[in-house]
N, C-alpha and C positions, 0 to 999 in steps of 0.2 A: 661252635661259633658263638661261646655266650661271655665274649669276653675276658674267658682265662687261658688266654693267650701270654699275658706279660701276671699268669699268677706266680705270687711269691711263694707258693709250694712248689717245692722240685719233682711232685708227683703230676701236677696239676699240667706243669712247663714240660713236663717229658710226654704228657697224653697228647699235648697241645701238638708238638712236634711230628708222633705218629699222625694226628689229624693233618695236619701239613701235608704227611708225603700221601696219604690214604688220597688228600684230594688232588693233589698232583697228579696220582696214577689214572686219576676218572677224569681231570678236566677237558674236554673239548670242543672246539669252535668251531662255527659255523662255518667257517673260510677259511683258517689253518689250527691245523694239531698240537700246532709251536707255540710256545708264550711268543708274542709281539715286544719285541724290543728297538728302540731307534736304537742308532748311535749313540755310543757317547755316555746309554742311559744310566742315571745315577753313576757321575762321575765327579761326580764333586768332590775336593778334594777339601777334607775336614780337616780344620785347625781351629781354636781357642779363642785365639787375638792374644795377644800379648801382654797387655792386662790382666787378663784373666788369668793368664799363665803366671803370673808375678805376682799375684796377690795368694797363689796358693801353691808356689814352691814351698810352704812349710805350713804343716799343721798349723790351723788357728789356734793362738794362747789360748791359756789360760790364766794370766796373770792378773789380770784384774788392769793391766796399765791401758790408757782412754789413746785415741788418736784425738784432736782435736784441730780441724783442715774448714778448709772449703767446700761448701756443697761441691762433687765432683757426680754429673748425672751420668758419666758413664758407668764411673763404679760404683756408683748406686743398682745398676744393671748388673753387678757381678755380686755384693755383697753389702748389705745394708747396715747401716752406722749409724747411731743415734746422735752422734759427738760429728757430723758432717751440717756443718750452717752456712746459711746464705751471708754474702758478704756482710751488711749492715748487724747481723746478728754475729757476725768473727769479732768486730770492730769491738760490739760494746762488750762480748766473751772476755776480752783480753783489758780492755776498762777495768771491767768490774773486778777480775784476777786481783786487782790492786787492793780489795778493802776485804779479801779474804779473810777471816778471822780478826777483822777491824771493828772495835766498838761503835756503835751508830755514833757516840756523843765524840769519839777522834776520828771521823774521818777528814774533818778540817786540816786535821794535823798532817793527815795524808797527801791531800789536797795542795797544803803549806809546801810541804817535801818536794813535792815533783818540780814544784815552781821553784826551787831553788838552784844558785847558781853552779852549785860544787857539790860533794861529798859531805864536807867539813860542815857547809849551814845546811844544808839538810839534816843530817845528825842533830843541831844543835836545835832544831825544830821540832824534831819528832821526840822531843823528852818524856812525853807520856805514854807512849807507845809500849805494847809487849818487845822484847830486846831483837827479837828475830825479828818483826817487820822494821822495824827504825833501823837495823845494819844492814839489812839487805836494801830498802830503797838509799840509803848513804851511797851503798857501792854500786847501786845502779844509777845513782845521780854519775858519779866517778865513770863509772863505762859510756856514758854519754856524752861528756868531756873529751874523753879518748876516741871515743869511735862517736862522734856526733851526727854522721850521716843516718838520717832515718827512712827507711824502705819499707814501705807498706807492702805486705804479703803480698804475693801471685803479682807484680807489679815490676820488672823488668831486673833486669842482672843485680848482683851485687853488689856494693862501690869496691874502687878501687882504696884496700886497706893500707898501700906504700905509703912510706912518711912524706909528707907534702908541706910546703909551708918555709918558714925562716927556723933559723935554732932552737929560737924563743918557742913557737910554736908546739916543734916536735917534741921537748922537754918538757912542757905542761900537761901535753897529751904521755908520756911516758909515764911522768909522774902520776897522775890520775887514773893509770890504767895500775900501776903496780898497789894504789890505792884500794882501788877496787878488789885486785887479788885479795890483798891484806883481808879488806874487809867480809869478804866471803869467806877466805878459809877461817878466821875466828869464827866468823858465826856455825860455820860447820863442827869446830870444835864444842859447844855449847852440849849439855846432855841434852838428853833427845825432847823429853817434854819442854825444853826453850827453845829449840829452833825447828818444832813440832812444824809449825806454821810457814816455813818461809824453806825448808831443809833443802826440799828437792829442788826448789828455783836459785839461792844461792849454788849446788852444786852443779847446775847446769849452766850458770851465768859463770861460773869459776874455769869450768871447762873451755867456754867461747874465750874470756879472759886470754887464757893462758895459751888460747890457740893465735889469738889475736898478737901478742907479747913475740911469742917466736923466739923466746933467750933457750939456750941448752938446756934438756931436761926437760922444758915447757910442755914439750907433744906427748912425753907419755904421762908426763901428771893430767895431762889434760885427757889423756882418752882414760885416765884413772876416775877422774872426776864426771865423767859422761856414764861411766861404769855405776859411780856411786849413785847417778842421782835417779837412775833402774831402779838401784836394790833401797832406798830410801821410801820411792814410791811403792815399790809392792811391799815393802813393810806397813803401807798405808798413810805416809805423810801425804799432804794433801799435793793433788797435781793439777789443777782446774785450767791449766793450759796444755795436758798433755805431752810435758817438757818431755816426760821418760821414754817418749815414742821419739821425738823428735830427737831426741840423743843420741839412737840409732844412727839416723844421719850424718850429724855430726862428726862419730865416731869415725863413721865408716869414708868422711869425707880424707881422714887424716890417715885413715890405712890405704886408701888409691894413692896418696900424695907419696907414698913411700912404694910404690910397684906393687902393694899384695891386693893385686887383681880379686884372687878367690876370697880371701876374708872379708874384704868392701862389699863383694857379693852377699855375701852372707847374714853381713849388719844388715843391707835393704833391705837385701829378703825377710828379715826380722822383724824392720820397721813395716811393710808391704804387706805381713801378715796380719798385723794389728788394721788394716785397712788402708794405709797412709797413701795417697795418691802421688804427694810429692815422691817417697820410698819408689813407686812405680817410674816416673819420670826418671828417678837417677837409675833403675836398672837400664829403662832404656836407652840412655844415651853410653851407661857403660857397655852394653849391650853394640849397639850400634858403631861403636868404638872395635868392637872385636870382630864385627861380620866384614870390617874393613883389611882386616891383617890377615895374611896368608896360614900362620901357623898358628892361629888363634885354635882350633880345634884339638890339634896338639897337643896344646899347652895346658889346654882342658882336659887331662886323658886322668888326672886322679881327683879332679874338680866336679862333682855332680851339680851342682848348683851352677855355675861357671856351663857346662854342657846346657843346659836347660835353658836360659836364657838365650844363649846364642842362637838352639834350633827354633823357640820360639819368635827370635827375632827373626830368624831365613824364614820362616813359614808366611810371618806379618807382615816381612817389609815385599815381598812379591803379590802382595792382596792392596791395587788402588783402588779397590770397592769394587768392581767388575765380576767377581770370583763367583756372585750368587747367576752370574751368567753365564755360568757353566756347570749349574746342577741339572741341566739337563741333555747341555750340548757335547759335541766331541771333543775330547783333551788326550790330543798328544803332542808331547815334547818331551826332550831330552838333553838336560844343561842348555839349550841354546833358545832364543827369542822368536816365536814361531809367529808369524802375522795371525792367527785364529785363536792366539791367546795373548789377548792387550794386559793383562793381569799381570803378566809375569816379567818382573820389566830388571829386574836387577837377579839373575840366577848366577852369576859369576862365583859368588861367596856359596853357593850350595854346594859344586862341585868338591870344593876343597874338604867339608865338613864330611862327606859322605864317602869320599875318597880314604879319608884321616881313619874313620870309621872302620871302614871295613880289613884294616890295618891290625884292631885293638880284639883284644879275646869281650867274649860276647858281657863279660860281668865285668866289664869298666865300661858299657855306655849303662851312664845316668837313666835315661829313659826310653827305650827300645820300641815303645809304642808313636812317640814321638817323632824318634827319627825316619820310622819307619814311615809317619803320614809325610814325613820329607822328601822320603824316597820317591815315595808314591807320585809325589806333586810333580815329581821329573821323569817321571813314566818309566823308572828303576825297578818294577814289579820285582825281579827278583829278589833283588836287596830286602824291599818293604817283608815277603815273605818270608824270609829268615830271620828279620828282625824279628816278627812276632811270637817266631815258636817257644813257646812256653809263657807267652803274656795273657793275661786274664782282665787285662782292663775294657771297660764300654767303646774307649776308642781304639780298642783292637781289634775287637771285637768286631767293630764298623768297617774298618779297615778291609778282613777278611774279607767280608760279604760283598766288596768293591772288588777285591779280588778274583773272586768266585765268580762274579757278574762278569768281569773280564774273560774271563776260561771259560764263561755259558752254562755257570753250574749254579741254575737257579736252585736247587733244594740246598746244596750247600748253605750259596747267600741266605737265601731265605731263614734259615735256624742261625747263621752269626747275626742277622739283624733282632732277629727273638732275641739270643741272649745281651748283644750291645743293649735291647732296652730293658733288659729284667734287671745288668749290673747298674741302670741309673737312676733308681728307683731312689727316691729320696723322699724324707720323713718332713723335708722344711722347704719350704719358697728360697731359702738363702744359704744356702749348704749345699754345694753341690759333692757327693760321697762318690762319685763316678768318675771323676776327672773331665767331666766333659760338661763346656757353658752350656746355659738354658736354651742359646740357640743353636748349638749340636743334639741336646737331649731332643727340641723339637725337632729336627733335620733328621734324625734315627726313626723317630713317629712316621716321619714326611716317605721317608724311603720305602720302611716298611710297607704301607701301605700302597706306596705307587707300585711297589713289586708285586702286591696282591691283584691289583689292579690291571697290572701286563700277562696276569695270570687268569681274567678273567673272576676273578672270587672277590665280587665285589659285595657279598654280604659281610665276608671275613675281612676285607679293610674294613668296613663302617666299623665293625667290632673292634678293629684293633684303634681306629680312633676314637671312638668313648672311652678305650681304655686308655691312652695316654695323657685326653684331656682328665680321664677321674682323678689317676694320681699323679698327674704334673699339672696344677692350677693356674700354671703360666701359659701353658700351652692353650691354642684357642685355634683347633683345626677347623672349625664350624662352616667354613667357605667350602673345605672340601667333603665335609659328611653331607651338607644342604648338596653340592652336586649329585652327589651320590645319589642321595636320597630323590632329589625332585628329575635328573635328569638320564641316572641308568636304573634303577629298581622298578619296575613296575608296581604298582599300587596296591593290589595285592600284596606281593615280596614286601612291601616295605611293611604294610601294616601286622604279616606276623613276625618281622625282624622287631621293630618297636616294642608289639607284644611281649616277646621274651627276653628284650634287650635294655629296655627301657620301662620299666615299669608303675613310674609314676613317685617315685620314692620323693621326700620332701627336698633332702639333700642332694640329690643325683642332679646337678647344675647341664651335666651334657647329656646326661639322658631325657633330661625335660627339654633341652630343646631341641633334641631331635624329634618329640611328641610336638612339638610345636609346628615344627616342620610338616609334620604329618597330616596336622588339623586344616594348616593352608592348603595342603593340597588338597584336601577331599575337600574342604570349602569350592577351588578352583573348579572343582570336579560335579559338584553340586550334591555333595552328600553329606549337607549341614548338619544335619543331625547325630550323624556318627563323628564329625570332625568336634563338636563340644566334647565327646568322652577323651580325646589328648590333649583338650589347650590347655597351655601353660595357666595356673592357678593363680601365681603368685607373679610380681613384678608391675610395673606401672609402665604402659605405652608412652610415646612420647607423641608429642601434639603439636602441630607445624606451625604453629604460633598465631592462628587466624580465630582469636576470641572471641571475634563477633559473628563465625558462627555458631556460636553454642556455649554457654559455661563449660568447659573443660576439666576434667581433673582426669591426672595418672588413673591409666584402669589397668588392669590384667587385660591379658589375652583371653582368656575365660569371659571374663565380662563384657569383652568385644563380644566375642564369638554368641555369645547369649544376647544381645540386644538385637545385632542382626540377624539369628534366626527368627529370635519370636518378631521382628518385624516381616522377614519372609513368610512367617506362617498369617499374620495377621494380613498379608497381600491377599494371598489364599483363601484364605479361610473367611473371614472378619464380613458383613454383609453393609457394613454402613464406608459408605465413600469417604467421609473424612476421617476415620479411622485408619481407608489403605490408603489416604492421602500422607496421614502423618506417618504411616511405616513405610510409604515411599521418601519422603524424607530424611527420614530418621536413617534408609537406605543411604540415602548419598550422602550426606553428613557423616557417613563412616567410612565410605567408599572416599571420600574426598579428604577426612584427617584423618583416618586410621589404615590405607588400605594397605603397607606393607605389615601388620599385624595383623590382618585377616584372611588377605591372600599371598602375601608373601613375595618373593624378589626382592632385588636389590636395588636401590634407588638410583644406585653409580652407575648401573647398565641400562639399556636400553634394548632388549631383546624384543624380536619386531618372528618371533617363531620359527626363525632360524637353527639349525643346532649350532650348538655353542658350546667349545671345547676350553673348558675352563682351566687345565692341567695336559701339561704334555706329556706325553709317552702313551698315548691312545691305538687301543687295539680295535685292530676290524669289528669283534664281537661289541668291546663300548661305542665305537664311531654307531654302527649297528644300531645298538638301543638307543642312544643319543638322538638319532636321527627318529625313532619311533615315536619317541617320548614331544619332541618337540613342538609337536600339535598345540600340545598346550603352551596357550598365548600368556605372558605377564601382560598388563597394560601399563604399567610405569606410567609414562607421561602421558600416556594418555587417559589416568585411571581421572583427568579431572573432567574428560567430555562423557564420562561414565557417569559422574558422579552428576552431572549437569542434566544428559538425558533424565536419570532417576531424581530428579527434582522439576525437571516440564511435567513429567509421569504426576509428580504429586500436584502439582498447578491444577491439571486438569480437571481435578477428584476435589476443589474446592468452589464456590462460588466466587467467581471472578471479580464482583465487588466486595470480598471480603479482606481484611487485613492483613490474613494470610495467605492467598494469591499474592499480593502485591510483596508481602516480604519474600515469598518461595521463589520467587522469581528475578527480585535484586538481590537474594546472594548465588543465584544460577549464571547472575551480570558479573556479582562478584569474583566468581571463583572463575568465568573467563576476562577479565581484569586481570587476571594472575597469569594464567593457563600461560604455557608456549605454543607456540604454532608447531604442530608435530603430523607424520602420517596424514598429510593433504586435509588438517584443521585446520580451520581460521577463527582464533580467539576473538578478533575482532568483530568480524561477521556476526559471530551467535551472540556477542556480546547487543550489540543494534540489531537482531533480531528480538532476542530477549526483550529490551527495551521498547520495542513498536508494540511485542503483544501487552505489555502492560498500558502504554497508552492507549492502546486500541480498546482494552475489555476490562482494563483496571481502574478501580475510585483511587482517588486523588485522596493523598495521606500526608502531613506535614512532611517529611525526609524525601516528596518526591524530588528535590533538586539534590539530592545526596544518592539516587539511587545508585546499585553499582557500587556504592562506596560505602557507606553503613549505612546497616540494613539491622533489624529488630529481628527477634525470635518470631516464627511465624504463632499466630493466636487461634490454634485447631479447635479448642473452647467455645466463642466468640461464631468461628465461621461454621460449626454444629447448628447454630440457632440462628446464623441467617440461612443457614439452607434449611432450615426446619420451615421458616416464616415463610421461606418464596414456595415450598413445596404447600404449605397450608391456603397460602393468597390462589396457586392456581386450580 
């Protein structure tokens, strides 16, 4: 249990597996023999999103060609782009496109062009120009003639391109548009070092041209010219808008316009894989277009791509967000709309797909893991199981062990859940090599663990969570190892789990904070001095914003933890009163801005020592420890009448007319000024108690009409040497 559970040695993974069943045969409970299972458990039914599914139906290039889009923040969550900008930065992207290989002293010239009225004076503008930019803005002056509607990106439909107008009209717009053609295909005739500059945007602008024109011939010069301006840019002509990606599109716009469903497919998927969000968009509506038609499936039967999409889209369009409400609960259904699954709201189109399927020999379905989580969704178990046999992917993997759970065969599930996370093991934050999103790899972690959990081995979950957070950076189980840790393991258990699990390494991000974890607790427990050897070293606390009391700066937790022991010891120990005045102080002042970094809890809860079941699927033996453990109180909100007390504490330890009485006492006003009324406190009350003792037994100090409200650092210095003087006078 030392965390080579998910090792990438197949020696290490096959011991891990015997240790599995070794502790299987030994585990049991206080109140039953059986693993504790609800309903239902671990029933979620895994899928990708659709997205996700579309941007890696084909190996990522290698071509060197850019996307150049919209920040899009979801697919920023699947695959990160450096060529994805915020609006205002698309705008001036595509500006500045214009002076590409433009001398500083003719940009005027540039300038000149665009402002002109036609092809012909633009041309007669740009005399000084290299020959490729002065013909390409000619014939983009000309295509704005002809198609003069201008639509700014992500900004509503496309105009209507029919001829509109009087005679005059459409002939000026024809001519200008055949204009344009002219002037792009010249320029593309130029050798290559003259139309270096401008290559790939005349061929892409030749393409739209000619797509636009619509005469005989047009459509395939034109998916000719979308071809060319790929193979221009990976030759390295310059593409600073990205055209080569977006020509994907394009393309692929004119092969749906003609019936070939599968080839349109396959353009996106192309553009999709370069990152293109819009590429993603057009699968899905062509996608959405096919879950609509009866023989869509079908007609899919030598189309892999064509297949993949559509099960992707049966998977996504039955998820209204609801779905994560059923990772824990019972799912069944079968093709029809079951009132206990609001999720599932359009399954008419699955039937057909799965039906169509089980029709075809098993090496015509495209993706057999896939269909198989399809199957599953519809409580098809056997189908889903014959899908898989012989599949080796993470989400088959997953599958299985859902399976397994279904038939009651925990050691089964247990060893496909190992393997689902050993195949998703990935070397990058942005590369998923497993086929399964960042939020399936954590949901594989999540499962894992809650099995371990229903199994009673709850030192082997915490294990198996360090491991998933070490090598998956994204993941961030930390809510459920802190359960673990603070509210089933006993304090003992946990400190030699830490010990050998945890050992303090610089880089070890989750194992330092499960030592952190550790240090609050024995702080809670009052074994200060042993809880300094785990705190966290390194990182800065965060400081609830209240400056006036104290200059503040980012500390470690280490540096917490040391200030207030040697104040605890200097209580103890120290024999001069204003000394355990100021390390009462110095108490609350950390108790009051630091104490989820010293004792730890969560500041979102309010646990009043209660048990508190943080994760469902709770067995007798956790409900059990849960309940033991719960003694120990958080004070949350109420950690500010804590920090209040241990500041009367230091009032009392100063000389009442000194300067520091009176300050220790209006920020004691202060921080119930703030306090909430919590657990039969009244902020107010102690707040006008506070205040009567300092009228009562405190000198009068300029800010006393401010008390309560800023207040000075208390002057332990100062009140030394008046209690020296009152002790010497009596």
């Amino acid at each position: 249990m030392n965390g080579y559970v998910f090792s990438r040695t197949g020696c290490a993974w096959r011991c891990a597996i015997l240790f599995l069943l070794a502790a299987w045969c030994s585990v049991s409970y206080a109140t039953s023999k059986k693993p504790y299972l609800p309903e239902g458990f671990l029933r979620y039914p895994p899928y990708n999103g659709f997205d996700f599914e579309a941007i890696n139906l084909l190996p990522s290039p290698r071509d060197g060609l850019i996307d150049v889009e919209l920040q899009d923040l979801d697919m920023r969550n699947i695959r990160q782009s450096s060529s994805w900008v915020s609006y205002p930065e698309f705008l001036k992207k595509m500006a500045e496109a214009d002076y590409d290989g433009v001398p500083s002293n003719l940009r005027s010239e540039v300038e000149a062009m665009r402002t002109a009225p036609d092809g012909d004076a633009a041309y007669a503008v740009g005399k000084d120009l290299p020959v490729s930019i002065r013909m390409y803005i000619a014939g983009a002056m000309d295509f704005r003639v002809a198609h003069p509607h201008v639509v700014e990106p992500y900004e509503g439909p496309a105009p209507d391109l029919s001829d509109k107008g009087d005679n005059s009209t459409i002939a000026k717009k024809k001519a200008a548009l055949d204009r344009a053609i002219s002037r792009f295909e010249t320029l593309l005739k130029l050798p290559d070092d003259q139309k270096r500059l401008r290559g790939v945007d005349a061929a892409y602008m030749l393409g739209r041209s000619l797509t636009l024109r619509g005469a005989t011939g047009d459509e395939a010069k034109a998916e000719d010219a979308f071809v060319l301006t790929r193979t221009l840019a990976k030759a390295g002509m310059p593409d600073p808008q990205g055209l080569a990606v977006s020509s994907f599109g394009e393309q692929a716009r004119l092969v749906r316009a003609r019936g070939d469903v599968a080839g349109a497919v396959e353009l996106y998927a192309e553009q999709a894989s370069h990152g293109s969000s819009q590429a993603v968009a057009s699968l899905k509506w062509v996608a959405e277009a096919l879950y609509g038609e009866v023989n869509s499936m079908s007609n899919a039967e030598h189309h892999p791509l064509v297949q993949k999409i559509l099960v992707a889209y049966a998977l996504a369009i039955n998820d209204n967000g609801d779905l994560g409400q059923l990772v824990y609960t019972n799912y069944t259904d079968a093709y029809t709309n079951h009132p206990s699954s609001p999720a599932l709201y359009n399954m008419s189109g699955i039937k057909s797909i799965l039906d169509t399927a089980k029709t075809w020999p098993t090496n015509e379905i495209a993706a057999p893991d896939h269909l198989a989580a399809l199957a599953y969704r519809v409580n098809d178990l056997a189908f889903a199981r014959k899908l898989l046999a012989g599949q080796n992917s993470a989400l088959a993997w997953w599958l299985r062990a859902k399976l397994d759970l279904a038939e009651g065969n925990l050691q089964s599930a247990e060893r496909a859940l190992v393997e689902a996370h050993r195949l998703t093991t990935s070397d990058t934050l942005t590369t998923t090599v497993s086929g399964l999103s960042n939020f399936n790899v954590d949901g594989v972690c999540t499962e894992l663990t809650q099995l371990e959990r229903s199994r009673g081995e709850f030192e082997l979950a915490l294990s198996n969570i360090l491991a998933c957070e070490r090598q998956h950076l994204f993941i961030d189980n930390r809510g459920e190892a802190d359960y673990i840790a603070n509210s089933i393991l006993t304090t003992p258990e946990l400190i030699a789990f830490v010990n050998s699990h945890a050992m303090g390494k610089a880089d070890d991000v989750a194992g330092n904070s499960l030592r952190a974890t550790l240090a609050m607790r024995l702080i809670r427990e009052g074994r200060i001095h042993l809880a300094l050897r785990y705190a966290e070293p390194k990182g800065g606390d965060y400081v609830d914003g209240l400056s006036q009391d104290g200059p503040e700066k980012p500390r470690s937790q280490l540096q917490l933890l040391e200030d207030y022991v040697s104040a605890k010891d200097r209580i103890a120990s120290d024999a001069s009163r204003i000394a355990r005045a100021q390390a009462w102080y110095t108490i609350a002042l950390l108790t009051r801005v630091h104490y989820y970094s010293i004792f730890g809890g969560d500041p979102d809860l309010a646990h009043r020592g209660e048990p508190t079941y943080q994760f469902p699927g709770v067995s007798p033996v956790e409900a059990a420890r849960v309940t033991a453990l719960s003694r120990v109180q958080y004070l949350h909100d109420r950690h500010w009448y804590a920090a209040y007390n241990e500041a009367l504490k230091a009032s009392q330890l100063v000389p009442a007319r000194s300067q520091a009485y009176a300050a220790i006492l209006c920020h004691a006003a202060h921080w119930m000024h703030q306090a909430p009324a919590v657990d039969g406190h009244d902020p107010t009350a102690a707040f006008a108690y506070t205040y009567r003792l300092y009228v009562k037994h405190g000198a009068y100090v300029p800010w006393a009409n401010k008390f309560g409200q800023i207040c000075p650092t208390p002057d332990f210095q100062r009140a030394a040497r008046l209690g020296w003087k009152k002790y010497a006078s009596r």
